[in-house]
N, C-alpha and C positions, 0 to 999 in steps of 0.2 A: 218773297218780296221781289224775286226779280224770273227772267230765265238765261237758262244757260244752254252755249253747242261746244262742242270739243273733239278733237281727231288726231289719232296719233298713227303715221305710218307705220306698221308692224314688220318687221325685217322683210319680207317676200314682196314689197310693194317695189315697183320700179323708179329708183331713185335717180335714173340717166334724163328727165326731160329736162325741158327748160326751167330752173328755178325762177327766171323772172315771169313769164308765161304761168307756170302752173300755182307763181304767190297770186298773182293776177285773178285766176279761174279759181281759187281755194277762197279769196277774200270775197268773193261776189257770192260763191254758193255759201258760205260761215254767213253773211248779209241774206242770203233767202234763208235759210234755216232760222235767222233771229225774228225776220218779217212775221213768219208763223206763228211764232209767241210772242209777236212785240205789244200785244196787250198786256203782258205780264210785267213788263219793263216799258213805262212812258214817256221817262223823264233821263235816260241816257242811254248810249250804245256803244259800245267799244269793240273790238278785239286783236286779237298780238297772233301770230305766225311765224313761226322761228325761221332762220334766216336759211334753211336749209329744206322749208318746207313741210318738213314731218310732224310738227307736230301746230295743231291751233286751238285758239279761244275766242268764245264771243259769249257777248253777255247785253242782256238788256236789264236797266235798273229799273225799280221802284221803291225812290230817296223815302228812305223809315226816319234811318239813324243819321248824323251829318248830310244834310241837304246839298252842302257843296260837291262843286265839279271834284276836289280831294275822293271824292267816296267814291265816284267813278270808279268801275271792272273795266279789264281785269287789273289785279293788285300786282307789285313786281316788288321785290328790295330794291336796295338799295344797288346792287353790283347786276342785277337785269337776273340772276342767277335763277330763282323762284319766281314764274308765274301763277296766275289763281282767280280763279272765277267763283264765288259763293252765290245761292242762291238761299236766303230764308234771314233768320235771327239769330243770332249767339248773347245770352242771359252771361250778369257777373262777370263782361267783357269789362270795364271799367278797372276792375280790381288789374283782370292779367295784364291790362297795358300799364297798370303803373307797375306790379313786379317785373315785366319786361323790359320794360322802357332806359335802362342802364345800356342793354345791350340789342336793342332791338330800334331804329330810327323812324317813326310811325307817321306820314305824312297826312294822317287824314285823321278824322274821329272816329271813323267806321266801326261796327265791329266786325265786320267781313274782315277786317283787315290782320287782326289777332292770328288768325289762321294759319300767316305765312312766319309770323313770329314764334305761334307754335311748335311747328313744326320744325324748324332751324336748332330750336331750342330744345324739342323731344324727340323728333325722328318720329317715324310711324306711330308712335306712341301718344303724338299728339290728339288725336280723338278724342280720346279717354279724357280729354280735359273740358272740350266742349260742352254744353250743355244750351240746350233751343232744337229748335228744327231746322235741317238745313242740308244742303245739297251740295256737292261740290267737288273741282277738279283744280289739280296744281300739277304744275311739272316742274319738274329739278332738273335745270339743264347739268350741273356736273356729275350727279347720280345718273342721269338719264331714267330718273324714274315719274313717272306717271300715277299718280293716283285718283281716283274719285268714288266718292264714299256719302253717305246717306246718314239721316239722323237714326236714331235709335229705333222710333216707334213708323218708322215712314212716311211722316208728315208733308216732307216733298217727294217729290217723284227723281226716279231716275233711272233713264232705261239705258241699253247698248243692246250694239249690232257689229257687227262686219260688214262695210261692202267696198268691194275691189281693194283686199289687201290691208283698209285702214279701221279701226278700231276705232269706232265713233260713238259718243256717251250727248244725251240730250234730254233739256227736263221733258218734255216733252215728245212723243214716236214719230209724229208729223215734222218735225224739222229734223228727219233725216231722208225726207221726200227729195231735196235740192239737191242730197249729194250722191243721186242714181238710186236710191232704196225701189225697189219693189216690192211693194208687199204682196205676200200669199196667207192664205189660213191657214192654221193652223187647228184641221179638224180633229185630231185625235185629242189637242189639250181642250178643244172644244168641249167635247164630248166627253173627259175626263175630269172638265171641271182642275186641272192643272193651274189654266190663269188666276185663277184665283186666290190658291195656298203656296204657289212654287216660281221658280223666276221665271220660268219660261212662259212667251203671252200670246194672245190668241193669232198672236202671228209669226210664221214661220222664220227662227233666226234670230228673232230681238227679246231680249231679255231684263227683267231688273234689276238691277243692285237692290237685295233685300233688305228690311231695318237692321241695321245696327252693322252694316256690311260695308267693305270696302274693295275697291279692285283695284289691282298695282300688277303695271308690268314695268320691270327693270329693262333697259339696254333695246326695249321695242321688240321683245320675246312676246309671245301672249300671253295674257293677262292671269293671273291668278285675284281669286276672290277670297278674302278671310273675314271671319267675324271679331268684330269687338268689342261689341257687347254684347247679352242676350239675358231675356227674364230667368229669375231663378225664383225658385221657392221653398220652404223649411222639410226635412224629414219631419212625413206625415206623425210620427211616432214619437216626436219630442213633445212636452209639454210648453208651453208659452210661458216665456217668466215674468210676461207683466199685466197688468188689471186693466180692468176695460177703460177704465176712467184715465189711466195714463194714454192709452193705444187715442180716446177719444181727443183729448190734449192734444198729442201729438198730430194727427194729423189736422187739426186746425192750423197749428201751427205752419204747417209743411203745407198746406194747401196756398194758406194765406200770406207768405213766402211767394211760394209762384206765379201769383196772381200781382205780386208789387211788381216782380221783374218785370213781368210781361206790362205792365202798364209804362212802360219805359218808352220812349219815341219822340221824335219829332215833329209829330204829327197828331191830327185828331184820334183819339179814340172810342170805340163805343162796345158795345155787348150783344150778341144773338141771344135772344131769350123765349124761351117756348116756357110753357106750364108744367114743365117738367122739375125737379128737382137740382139737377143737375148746372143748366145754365142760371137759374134761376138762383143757386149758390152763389154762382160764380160773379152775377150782379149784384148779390148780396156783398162779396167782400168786397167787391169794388167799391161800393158806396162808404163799405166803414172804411178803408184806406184811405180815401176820400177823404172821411170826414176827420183823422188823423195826421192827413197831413200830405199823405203821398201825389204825388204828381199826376194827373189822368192827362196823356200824351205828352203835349207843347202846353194845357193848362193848367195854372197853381190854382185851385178853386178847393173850399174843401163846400161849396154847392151842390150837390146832388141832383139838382134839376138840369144840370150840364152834362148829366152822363146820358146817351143819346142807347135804346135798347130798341131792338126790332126782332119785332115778329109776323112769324107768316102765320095771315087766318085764312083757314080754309072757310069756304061756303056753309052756310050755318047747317044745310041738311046734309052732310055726309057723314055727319056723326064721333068723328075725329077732331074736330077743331078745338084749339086749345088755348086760344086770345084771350078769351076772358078772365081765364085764369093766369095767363100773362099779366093782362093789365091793370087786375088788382094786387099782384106780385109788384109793378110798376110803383102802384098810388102808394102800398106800403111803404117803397123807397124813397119814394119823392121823384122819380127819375124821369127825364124825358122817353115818352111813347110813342112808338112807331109800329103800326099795322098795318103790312103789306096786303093786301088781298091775293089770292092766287086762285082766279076761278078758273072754270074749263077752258074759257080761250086762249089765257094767261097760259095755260098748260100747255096747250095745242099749238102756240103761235113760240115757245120757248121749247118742243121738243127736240128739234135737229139740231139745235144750236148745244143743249147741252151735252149731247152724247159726242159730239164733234172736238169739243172741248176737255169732254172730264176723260175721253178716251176708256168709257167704262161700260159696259153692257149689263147696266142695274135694273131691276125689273120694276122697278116703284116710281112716281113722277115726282119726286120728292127733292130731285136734284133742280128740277124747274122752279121750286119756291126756296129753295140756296140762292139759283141763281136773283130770282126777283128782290131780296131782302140784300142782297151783295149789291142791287143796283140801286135800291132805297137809302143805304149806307154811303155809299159812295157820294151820290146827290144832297147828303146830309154833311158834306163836308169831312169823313172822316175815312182815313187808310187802315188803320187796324182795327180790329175786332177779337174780341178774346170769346170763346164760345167754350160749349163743354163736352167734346170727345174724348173719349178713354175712361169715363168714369165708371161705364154699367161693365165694361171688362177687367179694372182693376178691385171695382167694389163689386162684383157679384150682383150688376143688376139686369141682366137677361132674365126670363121664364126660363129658355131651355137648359139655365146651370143648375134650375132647382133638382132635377133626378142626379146629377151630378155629387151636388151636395149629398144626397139624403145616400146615394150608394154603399158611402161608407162611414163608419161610426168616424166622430172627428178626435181623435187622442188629443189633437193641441191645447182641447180647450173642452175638461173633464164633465164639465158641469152638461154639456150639450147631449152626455150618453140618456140621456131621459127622453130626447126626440125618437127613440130608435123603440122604446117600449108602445109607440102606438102607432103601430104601419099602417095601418088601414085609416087612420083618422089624418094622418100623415097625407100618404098617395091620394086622399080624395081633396085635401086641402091643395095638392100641386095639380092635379089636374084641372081645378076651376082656375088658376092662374095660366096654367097652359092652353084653355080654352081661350084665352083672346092674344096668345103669342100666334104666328104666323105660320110653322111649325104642325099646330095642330097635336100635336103630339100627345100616344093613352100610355099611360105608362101602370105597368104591376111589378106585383114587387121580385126582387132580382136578390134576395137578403142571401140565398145559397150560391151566388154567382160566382164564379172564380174571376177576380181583378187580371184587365188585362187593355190595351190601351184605347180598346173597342168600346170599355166599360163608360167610357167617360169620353167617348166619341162624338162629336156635333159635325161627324161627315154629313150625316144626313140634313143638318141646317145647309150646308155645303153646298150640297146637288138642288135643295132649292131654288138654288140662283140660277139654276143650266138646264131646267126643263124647256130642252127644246125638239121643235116637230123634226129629227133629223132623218133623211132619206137612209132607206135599209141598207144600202151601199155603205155608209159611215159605218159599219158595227164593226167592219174588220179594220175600225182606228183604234179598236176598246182594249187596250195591253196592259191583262191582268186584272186583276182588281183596283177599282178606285180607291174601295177605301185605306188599302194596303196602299197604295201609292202615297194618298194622302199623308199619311203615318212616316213613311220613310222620307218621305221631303223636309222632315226636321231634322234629321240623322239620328245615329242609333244609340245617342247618348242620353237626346231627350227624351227617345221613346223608352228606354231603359228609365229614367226619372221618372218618367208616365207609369211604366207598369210596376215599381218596386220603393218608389221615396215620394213620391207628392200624392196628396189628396188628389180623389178625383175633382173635383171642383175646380183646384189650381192647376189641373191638367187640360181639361179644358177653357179656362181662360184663356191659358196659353197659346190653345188652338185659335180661339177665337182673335185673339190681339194679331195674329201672325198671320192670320188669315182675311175674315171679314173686313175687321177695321182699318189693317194697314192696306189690303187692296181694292176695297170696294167703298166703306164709310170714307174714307177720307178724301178718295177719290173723287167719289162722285156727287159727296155734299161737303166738299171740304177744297183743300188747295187750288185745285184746278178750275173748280167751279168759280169759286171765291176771287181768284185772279181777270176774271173775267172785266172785271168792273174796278179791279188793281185795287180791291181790300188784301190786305196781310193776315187771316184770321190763327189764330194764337189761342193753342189749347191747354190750358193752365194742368190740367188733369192729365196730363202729357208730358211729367217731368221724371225727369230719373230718378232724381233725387229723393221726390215721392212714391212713386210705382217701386222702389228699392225697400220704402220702408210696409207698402202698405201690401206687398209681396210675401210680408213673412207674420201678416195680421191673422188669426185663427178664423178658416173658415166660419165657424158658429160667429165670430161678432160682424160677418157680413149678412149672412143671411140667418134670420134670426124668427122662430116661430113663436106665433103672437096666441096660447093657445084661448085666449078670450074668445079671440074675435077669431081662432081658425082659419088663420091666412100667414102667410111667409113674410116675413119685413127684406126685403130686400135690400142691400147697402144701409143696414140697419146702424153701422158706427159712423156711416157719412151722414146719415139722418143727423144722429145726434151730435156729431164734429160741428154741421154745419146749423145746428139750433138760432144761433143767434140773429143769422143772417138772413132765414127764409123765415116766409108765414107758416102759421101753424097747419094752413090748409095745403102748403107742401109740402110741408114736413111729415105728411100723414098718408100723403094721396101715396095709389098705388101705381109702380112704374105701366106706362103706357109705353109702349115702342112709336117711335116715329116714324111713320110709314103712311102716304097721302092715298087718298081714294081713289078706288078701284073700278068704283061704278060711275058710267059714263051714259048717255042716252044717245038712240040712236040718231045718227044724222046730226050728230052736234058736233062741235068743234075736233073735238079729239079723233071721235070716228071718222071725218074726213079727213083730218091728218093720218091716222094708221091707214085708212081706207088706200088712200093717194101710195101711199110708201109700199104695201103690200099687194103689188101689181103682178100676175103672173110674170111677167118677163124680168122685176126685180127680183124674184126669189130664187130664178131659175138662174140670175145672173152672180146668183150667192154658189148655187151649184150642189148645197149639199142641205138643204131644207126640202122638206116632202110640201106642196104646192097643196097639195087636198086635204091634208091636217089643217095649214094655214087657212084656208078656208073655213072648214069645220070649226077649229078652235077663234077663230076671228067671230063667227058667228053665235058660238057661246058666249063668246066676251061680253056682244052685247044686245043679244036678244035674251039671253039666261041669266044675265047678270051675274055671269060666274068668277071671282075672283084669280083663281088658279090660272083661267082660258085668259083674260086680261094680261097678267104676269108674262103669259108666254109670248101672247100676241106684240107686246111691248118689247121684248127683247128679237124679236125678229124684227122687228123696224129700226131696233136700234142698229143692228146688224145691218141691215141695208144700208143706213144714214153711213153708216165707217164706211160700207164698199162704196157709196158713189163719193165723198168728201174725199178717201186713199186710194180713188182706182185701186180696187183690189180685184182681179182676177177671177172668173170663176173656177170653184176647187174640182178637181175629176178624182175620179174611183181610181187611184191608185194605192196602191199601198205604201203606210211611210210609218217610219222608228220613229219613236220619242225620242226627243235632242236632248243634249247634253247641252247647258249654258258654252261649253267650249270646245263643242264641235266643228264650228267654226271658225276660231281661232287658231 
């Protein structure tokens, strides 16, 4: 809902200038650093600088909850003691300010504001108590401690860096341009595919606070980062002690639960809905909420033609479009319809702007119709949107979990040892569903494998994302093996769970949730994108509460073989949780991955957008892309119609839009180590 900048002078920075001079020069650059995201925040701008200089805050709003100037960042008590700047939502905020409210003086309705009451009242422990997505930094002037800390699932962003001495956290990489940042590449994470599973990003220095992580440095030492929370899953080897009919109960229950909080606001709200299962749920409960009684934003309606749903239709020959089975998802509801169009111009004339924004180098155009449906929404009157992330990684519904699944017999859930007597009817039933994943991927059978964390590895979904033309000079960034890195970037407790106590299935979820979704889905069709237009969008499928329970559900009632029809049901217990709510022709269809067309013609819109961006003297100004691949694979793109050649071509233009938007440097053939998040520190 909003964005935030932050800087704390770390002991070595020189404390002798002028404090009046350099509050002066620190409040102008905290003012350019907010300017960069003040799309994010429309409706207020604050920030605080302690009187000594070391430490500041800024925030820009976007009024959800308490509309009044009360809700204004950054938040303080009552003695100025606790500063705090939130970015995002806090669910069952109501409940804590009334148990709080004895000893805790609340001058606003916020729930940003809980935070600081929190905390007072738990100590670092306060985390653990939140629940939503959210971002955020607070300082304790008598601790002198520093924290900022991220939601669970990484729903917001939040990067840090170091430059000159001071320790600077921003939701956003670009608003730390104003305070001297130079950016350089970061070829070896490049090339390792790093940014994408681990904190460190594709630029040299700056880093994320991961889900469910926090960083705190006491006394203005450097920072230390801990986790507080993190997915867990049952020993593979116990048996499940309840029936499917309870597991199905419950998480209706616990879905529909989530879906009330989040319909909580001040404001208009509405639903992203594609033909998928998924969002399509999620407008399902809305409407029965609705029609029960609960609140949809600022209106009491139990109406249903009030709930405002949008989707993106792609052009009807691309073969992907999924509107129509939107929009009689829709007419079943009764709900108001919204279809955005997103054709090739749509595409081409929104390309630079969203790589500029999502700060993501995604190889699909698919964050261009996020962003057009985020600006249909908006136009519609409405700030939040509730949509459906996290569901295909907590219900098992990717292609590429199905060899995951089938690897090893599932003990949880006794009945499923009958899938394992027909391998061959099995492996041929996963590979026609793997035939239209992205992946591609042949799989035989692995029945004599020895379990190990490779077994249930989706690195290679990983490198997917980083096929790129890189000049023969890069290969001396390649330290070690990738996928071994990959693996240890969880540390060696999870990979110990990986190789010896979880299903492989729930090993790779794991990878994927921690990986894919927190740094790329969410990114680059989610938060960042979505702010653009200052929608709040709100993933009901994204609650702890639920991911807690539905973490320890037996693989077999996720993915579940249909041997009639000789196909895999995928999120087979959310099918049926969510019965009531979707059509039958959701409730039945097979998952399709959202991913926008690939084939483009020549001399049209898109090709002279890539055409323009992919300029000899831009790719040489990258430094470390080979110019005559780029050519070659540009030409496949779209004289061969090759998907693959497309994918790559698009991620080197993305790459250029970051060098010319962050003056970034061209990279030279040196040799450089993989960083340590506190190398710099």
């Amino acid at each position: 809902m909003c964005g935030l900048t932050a800087f704390l002078a770390l002991n070595e920075v020189d404390t002798d200038q002028s404090i009046s001079a350099s509050s002066q020069a620190l409040a102008s650059q905290i003012n350019d650093s907010l300017d960069l995201v003040k799309h994010r925040g429309p409706d207020a701008r604050g920030q605080w600088i302690s009187l000594d200089t070391r430490v500041g805050l800024g925030h820009v709003r976007l009024s959800i909850i308490d509309l009044s100037p009360a809700g204004n960042q950054p938040f303080h008590d009552k003695d100025n003691h606790i500063q705090a700047v939130v970015n995002g939502e806090l669910y069952d905020y109501e409940r804590i300010r009334n148990e709080l409210a004895d000893e805790y003086e609340f001058v606003s309705k916020s729930d940003s504001e809980i935070v600081i009451a929190l905390y007072r009242r738990y100590g670092l422990s306060f985390l653990s108590r939140l629940r939503g997505e959210f971002a955020l930094v607070l300082w304790d002037v008598k601790q002198e401690r520093f924290i900022a800390a991220r939601d669970r699932y990484g729903i917001k962003s939040l990067y840090y860096t170091v430059i000159n001495g001071r320790l600077h956290v921003a939701t956003e990489m670009k608003s730390f341009l104003p305070f001297g940042w130079t950016p350089e590449w970061d070829v070896a994470n490049l090339r390792g595919m790093g940014w994408v599973y681990g904190a460190n990003m594709f630029f040299k220095h700056v880093h994320r606070i991961e889900p469910g992580q926090m960083l705190v440095s006491d006394h203005f030492q450097p920072a230390q980062l801990t986790t507080y929370w993190d997915l867990d899953y049952p020993d593979k080897k116990l048996a499940y002690p309840g029936t499917e009919a309870e597991v199905i109960a419950r998480v209706r229950e616990l879905l529909l639960e989530s879906v009330r909080l989040r319909l909580r606001a001040d404001v208009g709200v509405g639903v992203f809905l594609s033909g998928g299962l998924d969002s399509s749920a999620v407008a399902g409960m809305t409407a029965h909420l609705m029609r029960q009684g609960t609140n949809l934003g600022n209106e009491t309606t139990s109406d249903t033609s009030k709930l405002s749903c949008f989707t993106v239709q792609f052009e009807k020959d691309s073969g992907i479009d999924e509107s129509e089975i939107a929009r009689r998802t829709a007419e079943w509801l009764g709900v108001d319809f919204h279809a955005v169009l997103l054709d090739e111009e749509t595409i081409a004339s929104r390309l630079e702007d969203t790589i500029w924004y999502t700060e993501t180098p995604f190889p699909d155009v698919d964050g261009m119709g996020r962003l057009a449906i985020a600006e249909a929404a908006r136009a519609a009157g409405k700030k939040v949107v509730l949509t459906g992330e996290g569901s295909d990684e907590h219900f098992a519904g990717y292609a590429d979990l199905m060899w995951s699944y089938l690897s090893e017999p599932d003990h949880s859930w006794p009945a499923s040892s009958a899938i394992h007597e027909k391998r061959e009817e099995i492996e041929t039933a996963i590979n026609r569903v793997m035939a239209q994943a992205v992946s591609r991927v042949r799989v035989t059978s692995k029945s004599d494998a020895v379990h190990s964390p490779s077994h249930a590895s989706l690195f290679a979904r990983i490198a997917w994302f980083g096929r790129l033309p890189f000049q023969s000079w890069t290969e001396q960034n390649t330290h070690g093996d990738p996928e071994s890195s990959f693996f240890q970037s969880f540390g060696r407790k999870i990979v110990d769970n990986m190789e010896q106590r979880w299903h492989p299935l729930n090993s790779s979820q794991y990878q994927f949730t921690k990986s894919v979704l927190a740094n790329c889905i969410l990114r680059y069709i989610g938060d960042n994108i979505d702010m653009v237009y200052q929608i709040e969008t709100r993933p009901p499928f994204l609650d702890h509460h639920l991911t807690e329970y539905v973490n320890t559900i037996p693989p077999s009632l996720k993915i579940r073989y249909d041997p009639e029809r000789r196909i895999f049901r995928e999120k087979h217990v959310l099918r049926e949780a969510m019965r009531p709510f979707i059509t039958h022709e959701v409730a039945n269809r097979v998952k399709q991955p959202y991913l926008a067309p690939t084939r483009y013609k020549e001399n049209g819109p898109v090709y002279h957008t890539l055409r323009r961006l992919l300029t000899k003297s831009n790719i040489q100004n990258l430094g470390f892309i080979d110019w005559n691949q780029v050519q070659e694979t540009f030409k496949r793109a779209f004289s061969d119609d090759d998907p693959s050649a497309f994918r790559s071509t698009l991620s080197v233009a993305q790459l250029v839009v970051l060098a010319q938007r962050f003056g970034v440097k061209p990279a030279s053939p040196v040799w450089s180590v993989v960083e340590s998040p506190f190398d710099d520190m």
